[in-house]
C-alpha positions in Angstrom: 9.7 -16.7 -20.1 10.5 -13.7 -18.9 9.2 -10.2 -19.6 9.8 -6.6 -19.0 7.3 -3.7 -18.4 6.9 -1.7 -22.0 7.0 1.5 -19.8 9.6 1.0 -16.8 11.7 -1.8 -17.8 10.9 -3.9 -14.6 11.5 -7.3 -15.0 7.9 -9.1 -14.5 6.4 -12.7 -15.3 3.7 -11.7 -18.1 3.7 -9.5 -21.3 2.8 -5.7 -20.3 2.5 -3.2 -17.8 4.0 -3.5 -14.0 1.6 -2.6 -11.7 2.6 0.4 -10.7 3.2 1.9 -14.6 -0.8 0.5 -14.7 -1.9 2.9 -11.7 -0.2 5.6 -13.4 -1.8 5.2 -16.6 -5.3 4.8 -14.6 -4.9 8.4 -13.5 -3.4 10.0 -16.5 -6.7 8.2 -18.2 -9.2 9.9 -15.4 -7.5 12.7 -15.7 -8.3 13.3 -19.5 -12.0 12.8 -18.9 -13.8 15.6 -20.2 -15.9 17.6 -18.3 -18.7 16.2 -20.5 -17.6 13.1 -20.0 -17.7 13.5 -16.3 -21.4 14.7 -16.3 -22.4 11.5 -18.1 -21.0 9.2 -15.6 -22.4 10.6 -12.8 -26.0 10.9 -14.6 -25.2 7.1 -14.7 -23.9 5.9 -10.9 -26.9 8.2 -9.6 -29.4 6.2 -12.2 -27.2 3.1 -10.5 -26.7 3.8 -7.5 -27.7 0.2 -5.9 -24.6 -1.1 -7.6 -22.4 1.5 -5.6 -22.2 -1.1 -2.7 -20.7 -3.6 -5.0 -16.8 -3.5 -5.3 -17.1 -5.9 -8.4 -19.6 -3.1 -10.3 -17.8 -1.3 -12.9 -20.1 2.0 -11.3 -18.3 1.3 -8.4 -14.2 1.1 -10.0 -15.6 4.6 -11.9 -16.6 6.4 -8.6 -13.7 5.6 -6.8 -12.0 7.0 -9.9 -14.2 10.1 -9.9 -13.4 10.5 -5.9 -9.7 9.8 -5.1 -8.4 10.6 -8.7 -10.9 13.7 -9.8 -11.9 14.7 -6.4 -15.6 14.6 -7.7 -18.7 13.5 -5.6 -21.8 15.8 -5.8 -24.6 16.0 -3.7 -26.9 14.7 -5.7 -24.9 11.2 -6.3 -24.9 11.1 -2.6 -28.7 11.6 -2.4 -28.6 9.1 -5.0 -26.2 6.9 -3.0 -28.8 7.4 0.6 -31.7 6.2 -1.3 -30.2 2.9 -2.7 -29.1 2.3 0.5 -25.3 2.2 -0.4 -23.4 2.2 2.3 -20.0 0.4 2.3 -18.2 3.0 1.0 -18.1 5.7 3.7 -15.8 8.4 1.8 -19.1 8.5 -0.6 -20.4 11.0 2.2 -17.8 13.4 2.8 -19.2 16.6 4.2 -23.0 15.7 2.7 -25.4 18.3 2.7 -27.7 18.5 6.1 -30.4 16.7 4.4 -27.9 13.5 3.6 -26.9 13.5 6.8 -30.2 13.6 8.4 -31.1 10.7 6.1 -28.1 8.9 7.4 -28.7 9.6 11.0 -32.5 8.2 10.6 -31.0 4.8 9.3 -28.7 4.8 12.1 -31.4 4.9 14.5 -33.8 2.7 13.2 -31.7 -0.1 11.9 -31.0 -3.5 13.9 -28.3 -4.8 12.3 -24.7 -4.3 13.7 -22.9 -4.4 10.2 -25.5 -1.6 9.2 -24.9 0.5 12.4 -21.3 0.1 11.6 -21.2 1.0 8.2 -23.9 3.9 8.9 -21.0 5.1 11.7 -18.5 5.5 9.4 -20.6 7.3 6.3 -21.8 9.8 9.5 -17.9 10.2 10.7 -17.7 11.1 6.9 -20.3 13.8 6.8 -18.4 14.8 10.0 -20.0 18.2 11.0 -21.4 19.1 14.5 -24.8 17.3 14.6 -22.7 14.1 13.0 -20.6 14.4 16.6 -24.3 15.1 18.6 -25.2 11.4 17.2 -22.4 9.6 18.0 -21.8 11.1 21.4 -25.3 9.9 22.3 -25.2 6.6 21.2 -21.7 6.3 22.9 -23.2 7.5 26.3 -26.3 5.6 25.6 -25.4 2.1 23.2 -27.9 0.1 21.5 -28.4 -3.7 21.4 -26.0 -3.5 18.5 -23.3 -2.1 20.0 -22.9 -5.4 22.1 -21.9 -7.3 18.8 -19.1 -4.4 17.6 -15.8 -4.5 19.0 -15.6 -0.8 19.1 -17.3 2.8 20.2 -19.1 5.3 18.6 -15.3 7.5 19.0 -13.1 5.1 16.8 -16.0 4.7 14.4 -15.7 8.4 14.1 -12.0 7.6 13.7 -12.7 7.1 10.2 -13.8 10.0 8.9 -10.8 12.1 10.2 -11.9 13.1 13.8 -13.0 12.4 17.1 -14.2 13.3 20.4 -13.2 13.0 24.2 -15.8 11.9 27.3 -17.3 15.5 27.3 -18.0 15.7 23.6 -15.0 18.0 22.1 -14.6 17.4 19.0 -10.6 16.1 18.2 -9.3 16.6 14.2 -7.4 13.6 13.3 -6.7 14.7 9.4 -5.7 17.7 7.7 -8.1 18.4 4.7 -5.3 19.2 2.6 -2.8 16.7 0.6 0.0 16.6 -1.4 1.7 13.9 -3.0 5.5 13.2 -3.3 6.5 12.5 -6.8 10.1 11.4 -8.1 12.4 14.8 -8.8 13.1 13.2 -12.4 9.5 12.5 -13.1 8.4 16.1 -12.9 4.8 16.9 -11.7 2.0 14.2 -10.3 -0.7 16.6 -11.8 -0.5 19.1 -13.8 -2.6 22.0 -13.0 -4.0 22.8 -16.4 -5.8 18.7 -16.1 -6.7 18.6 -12.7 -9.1 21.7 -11.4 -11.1 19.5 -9.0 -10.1 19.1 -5.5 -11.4 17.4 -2.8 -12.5 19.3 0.1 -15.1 20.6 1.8 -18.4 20.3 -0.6 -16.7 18.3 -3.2 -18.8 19.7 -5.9 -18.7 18.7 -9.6 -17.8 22.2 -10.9 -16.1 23.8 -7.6 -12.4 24.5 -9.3 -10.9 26.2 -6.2 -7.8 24.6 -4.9 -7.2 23.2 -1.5 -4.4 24.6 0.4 -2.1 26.9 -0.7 -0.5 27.0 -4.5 3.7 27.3 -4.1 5.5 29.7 -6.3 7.7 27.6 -8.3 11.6 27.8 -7.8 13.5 28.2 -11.1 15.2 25.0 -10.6 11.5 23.0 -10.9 12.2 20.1 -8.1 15.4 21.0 -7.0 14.1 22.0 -3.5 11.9 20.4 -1.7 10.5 20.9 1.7 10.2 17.1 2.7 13.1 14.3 2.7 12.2 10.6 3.5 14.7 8.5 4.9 18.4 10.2 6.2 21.2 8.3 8.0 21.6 9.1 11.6 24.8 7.9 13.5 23.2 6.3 16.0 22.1 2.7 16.0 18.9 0.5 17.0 19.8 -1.1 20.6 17.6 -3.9 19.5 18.8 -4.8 16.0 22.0 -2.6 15.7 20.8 -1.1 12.1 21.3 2.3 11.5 19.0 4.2 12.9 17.1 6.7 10.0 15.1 9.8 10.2 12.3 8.5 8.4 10.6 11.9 7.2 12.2 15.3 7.8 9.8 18.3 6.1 10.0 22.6 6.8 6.8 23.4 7.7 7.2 26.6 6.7 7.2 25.9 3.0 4.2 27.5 1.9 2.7 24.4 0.6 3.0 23.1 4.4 1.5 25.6 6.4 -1.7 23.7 6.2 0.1 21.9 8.9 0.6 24.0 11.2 4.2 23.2 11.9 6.3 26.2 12.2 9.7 24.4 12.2 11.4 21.8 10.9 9.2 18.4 11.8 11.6 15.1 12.4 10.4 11.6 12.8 13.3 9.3 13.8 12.8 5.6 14.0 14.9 2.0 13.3 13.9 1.6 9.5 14.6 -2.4 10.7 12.2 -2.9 13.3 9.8 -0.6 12.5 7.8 -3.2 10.9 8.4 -5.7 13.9 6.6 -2.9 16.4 3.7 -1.9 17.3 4.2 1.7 17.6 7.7 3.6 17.4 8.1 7.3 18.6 10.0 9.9 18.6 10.8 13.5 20.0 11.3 16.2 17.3 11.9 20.0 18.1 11.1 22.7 15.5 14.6 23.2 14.5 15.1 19.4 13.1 16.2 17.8 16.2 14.9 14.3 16.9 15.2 12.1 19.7 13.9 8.6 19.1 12.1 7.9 22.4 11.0 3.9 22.3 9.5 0.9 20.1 6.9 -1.4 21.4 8.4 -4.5 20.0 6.7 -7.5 19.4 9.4 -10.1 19.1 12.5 -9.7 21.5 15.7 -10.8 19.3 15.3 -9.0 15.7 18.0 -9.4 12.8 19.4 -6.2 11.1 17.3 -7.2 7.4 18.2 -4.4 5.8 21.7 -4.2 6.3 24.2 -1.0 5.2 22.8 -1.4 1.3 19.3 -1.3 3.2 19.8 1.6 4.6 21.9 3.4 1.7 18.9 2.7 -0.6 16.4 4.1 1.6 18.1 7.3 2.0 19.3 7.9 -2.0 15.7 7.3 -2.6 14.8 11.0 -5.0 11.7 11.8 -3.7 10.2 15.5 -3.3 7.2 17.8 -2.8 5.1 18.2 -5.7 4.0 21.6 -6.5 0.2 21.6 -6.0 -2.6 20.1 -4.0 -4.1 16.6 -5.2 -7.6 14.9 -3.5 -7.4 14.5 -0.5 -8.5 10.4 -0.8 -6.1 10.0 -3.5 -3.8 8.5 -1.2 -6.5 6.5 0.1 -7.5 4.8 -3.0 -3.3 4.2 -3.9 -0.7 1.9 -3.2 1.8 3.6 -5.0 1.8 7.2 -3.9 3.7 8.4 -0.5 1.2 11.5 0.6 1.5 14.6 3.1 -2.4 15.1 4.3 -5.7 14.1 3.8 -6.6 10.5 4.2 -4.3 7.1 4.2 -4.5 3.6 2.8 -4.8 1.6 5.5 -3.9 -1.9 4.7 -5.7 -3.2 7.9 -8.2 -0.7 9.8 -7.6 3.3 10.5 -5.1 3.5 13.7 -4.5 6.3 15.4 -1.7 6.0 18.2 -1.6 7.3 21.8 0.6 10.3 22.7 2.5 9.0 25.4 2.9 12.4 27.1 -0.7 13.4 27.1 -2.5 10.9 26.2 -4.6 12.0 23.1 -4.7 10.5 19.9 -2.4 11.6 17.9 -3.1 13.6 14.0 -2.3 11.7 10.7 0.7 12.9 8.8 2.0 10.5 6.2 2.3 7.8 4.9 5.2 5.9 3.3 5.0 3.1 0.9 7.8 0.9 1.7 8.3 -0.4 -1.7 8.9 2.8 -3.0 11.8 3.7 -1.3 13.0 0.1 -0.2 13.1 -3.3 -3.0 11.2 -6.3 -1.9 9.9 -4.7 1.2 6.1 -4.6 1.8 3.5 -2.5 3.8 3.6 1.2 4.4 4.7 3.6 7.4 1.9 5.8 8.9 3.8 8.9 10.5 1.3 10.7 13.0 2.2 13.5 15.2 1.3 15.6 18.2 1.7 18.9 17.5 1.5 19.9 21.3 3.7 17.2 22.6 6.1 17.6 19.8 6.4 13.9 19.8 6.3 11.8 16.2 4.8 8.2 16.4 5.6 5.5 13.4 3.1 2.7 12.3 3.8 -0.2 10.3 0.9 -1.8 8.7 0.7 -4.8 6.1 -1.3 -7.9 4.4 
């Protein structure tokens, strides 16, 4: 039998909601938690805190929710959270307070287990300030017996929290601590203002209602303008597949709501939409006033077939997506596979991955990310878009299960 969702009308295999029209009602649901409301449930994670390591706990489903939807993790419920010993979720620790970090930091030391040490990593790349960097500079220079059963340094584990550092201990910013989502021009806002005044930055405290970032003045037309554009035709075609080749994500960083960026221009990133998914990393050469040059992919299979086709490519670039008007959590994104996001943190699929610039040589800042069924039927995974704002040079990741 079949059915159809009782929101969207897509066509699906049970009686209900599609899962996307489920996420949405999630938030609208955390959203309309009372302040009240809000108190109580973290007076009960911190009273619960040794559940917050298990991902089948309803404590931990509510502090995600609290985190990525409300943008709400106090101190205290990361005191809490250092006592019980709850680790696994790193984003828990964003900027802590000097006394969770030292806490973290004397684990970290002491421990002897590799999947502690590794976990520990991440929660300090979280906390992320100066003495955070000290730590994991030292142990990089100076590894303990655990570091001979992890695949990876002290830098990439600092990966994870947004930053990272070179050989002589500089510290690198991989994220921007400011996000906005892109919402459908006919569905109107993401968030309203008036039911979301927490966001998620720097102290994420339970009763901070300052914004992140700047707050747009609204156009007259609502959504009729927006700064950012994913997916737009280009003439010229993929040498390896012969699809159209598509600028991926145009957005004017000048829009106010952009400047967070730093982009003072018009930011490109051109790629094939086809074998994007079929490479390891695809790049691309922008200039501030919307040129792009797509540079090269780093295919993994030599002979790839045009998928997607000229109805492909027409659907990914009618797609109606635009800027919202205000600043959402910056791990929103993170904790959603429905949402395309400018900022803060991704959802990686597999693990963080920061590409190369292949003109300098650093790693390169996180930018975007694209889910690929939102602009594209039956195709999976999402598109990372990074960027060197030095270089000028755009790289393209494809990630999925």
């Amino acid at each position: 039998m079949k059915y159809q969702c009782k929101n969207c009308g897509t066509s699906l295999g049970y009686d209900g909601l599609c899962w996307r029209c489920r996420a949405m009602k999630e938030r609208q649901e955390v959203l309309a938690w009372t302040d009240e409301e809000i108190q109580e449930k973290l007076r009960h994670l911190a009273a619960n805190a040794d559940k917050l390591d298990d991902y089948r706990a309803s404590e931990y489903a509510t502090l995600c929710q609290l985190m990525e939807i409300r943008g709400i993790c106090p101190p205290q419920l990361q005191r809490a959270a250092l006592e019980a010993g709850a680790f696994s979720l790193a984003h828990l620790y964003y900027h802590a307070p000097a006394d969770v970090r030292d806490g973290l930091i004397l684990r970290l030391m002491e421990t002897q287990s590799p999947h502690e040490a590794a976990c520990l990593m991440e929660c300090l790349a979280m906390q992320g300030d100066d003495r955070a960097l000290e730590i994991l500079l030292e142990l990089e220079r100076h590894p303990r017996p655990w570091r001979q059963q992890l695949y990876v340094d002290p830098s990439v584990y600092a990966q994870c929290g947004g930053w990272t550092f070179d050989g002589e201990g500089n510290r690198l910013q991989l994220n921007f601590d400011t996000s906005y989502a892109l919402v459908k021009e006919e569905a109107g806002a993401l968030f309203p203002t008036s039911r979301f005044p927490h966001i998620l930055s720097a102290g994420m405290s339970a009763s901070d209602s300052s914004s992140a970032g700047a707050t747009p003045e609204k156009s007259p037309a609502g959504h009729s303008y927006s700064p950012v554009k994913i997916g737009r035709i280009r003439q010229d075609r993929c040498p390896h597949c012969g699809c159209s080749m598509a600028d991926m994500l145009i957005l004017d960083g000048r829009d106010k709501r952009l400047e967070f960026l730093g982009i003072d221009g018009i930011f490109t990133a051109s790629c094939c939409p086809n074998c994007v998914g079929f490479s390891e990393t695809s790049f691309s050469r922008y200039t501030l006033d919307g040129g792009s040059e797509p540079l090269y992919s780093e295919l993994e299979i030599s002979d790839v077939e045009d998928y997607l086709g000229r109805n492909g490519i027409e659907e990914l670039s009618s797609n109606s997506y635009v800027l919202d008007n205000h600043p959402v959590p910056i791990f929103l994104g993170a904790g959603s596979e429905d949402l395309n996001t400018i900022g803060g943190f991704a959802n990686w699929i597999q693990d963080w991955q920061y590409a190369v610039c292949p003109d300098c040589g650093r790693p390169m800042r996180y930018l975007a990310q694209i889910q690929w069924d939102t602009v594209l039927e039956n195709m999976e995974g999402t598109l990372y878009i990074e960027f060197c704002p030095d270089c000028r040079v755009a790289a393209m990741i494809h990630q999925q299960t």
